[in-house]
N, C-alpha and C positions, 0 to 999 in steps of 0.2 A: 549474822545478817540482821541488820535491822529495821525493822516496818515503821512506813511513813502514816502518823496518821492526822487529820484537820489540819493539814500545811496544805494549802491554796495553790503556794510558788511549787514543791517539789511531787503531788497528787499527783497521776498519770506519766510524770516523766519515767521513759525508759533512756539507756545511753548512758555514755560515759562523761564523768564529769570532775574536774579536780579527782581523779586519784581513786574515783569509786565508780562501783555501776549501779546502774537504777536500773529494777526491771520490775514491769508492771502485768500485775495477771489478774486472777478474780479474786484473788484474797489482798489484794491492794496492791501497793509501792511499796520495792523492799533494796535498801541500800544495802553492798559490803564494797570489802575493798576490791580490787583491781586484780586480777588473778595474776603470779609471777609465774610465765609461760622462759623463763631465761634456760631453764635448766630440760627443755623435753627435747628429745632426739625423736624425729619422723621417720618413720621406715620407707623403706626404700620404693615400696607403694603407694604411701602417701606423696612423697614428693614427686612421682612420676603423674598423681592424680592434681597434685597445684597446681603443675604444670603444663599438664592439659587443659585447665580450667584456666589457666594464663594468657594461652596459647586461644581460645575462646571468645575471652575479652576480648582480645585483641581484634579476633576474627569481627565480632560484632561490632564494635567502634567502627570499623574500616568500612562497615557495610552502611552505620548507620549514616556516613560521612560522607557516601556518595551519594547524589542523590538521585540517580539512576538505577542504584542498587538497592537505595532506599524504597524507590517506589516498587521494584517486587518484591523486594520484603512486606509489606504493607499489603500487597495484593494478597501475600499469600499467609498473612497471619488469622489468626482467627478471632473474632469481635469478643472484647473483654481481654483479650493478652496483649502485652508489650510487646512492638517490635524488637526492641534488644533480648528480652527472656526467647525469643521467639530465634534469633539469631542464635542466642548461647546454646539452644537445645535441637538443633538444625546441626552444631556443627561437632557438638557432644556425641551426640548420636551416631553422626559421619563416621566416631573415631576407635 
């Protein structure tokens, strides 16, 4: 991994970029490459928990898109949280 340091352009960036990741903490910006994820097999819990977590998304789009559903969502969030984390964790919790 290599540390970024008195670069101006690349200082605080986190994210992917051409082929590498930048990730920023308190000992600076630190570049390597791109992790090759081709070869992991997920167990049979895991892909049961993406898909919940899919299944989620979705739920929370749907809510954030009406806007009848949007306004009790909003009624019922709490000040400082997003209504969509607000949705995801409403319907997590359901499951």
């Amino acid at each position: 991994m290599a540390r970024v340091k008195n670069n101006i352009f690349l200082e605080g960036l986190s994210g992917k970029l051409y082929g590498l990741v930048f990730k920023t903490g308190k000992n600076g910006t630190f570049a390597s490459k791109l992790p090759d994820r081709s070869n992991v097999q997920l167990s049979e819990k895991q892909k049961e928990g993406n898909q919940k977590f899919k299944e989620a998304v979705a739920y929370a789009k749907a809510l954030l898109a009406d806007p009848a559903q949007k306004a009790t969502l909003l009624a019922r969030t709490p000040k400082g949280r997003k209504p969509y984390h607000q949705a995801l964790s409403e319907y997590l919790k359901s499951k």
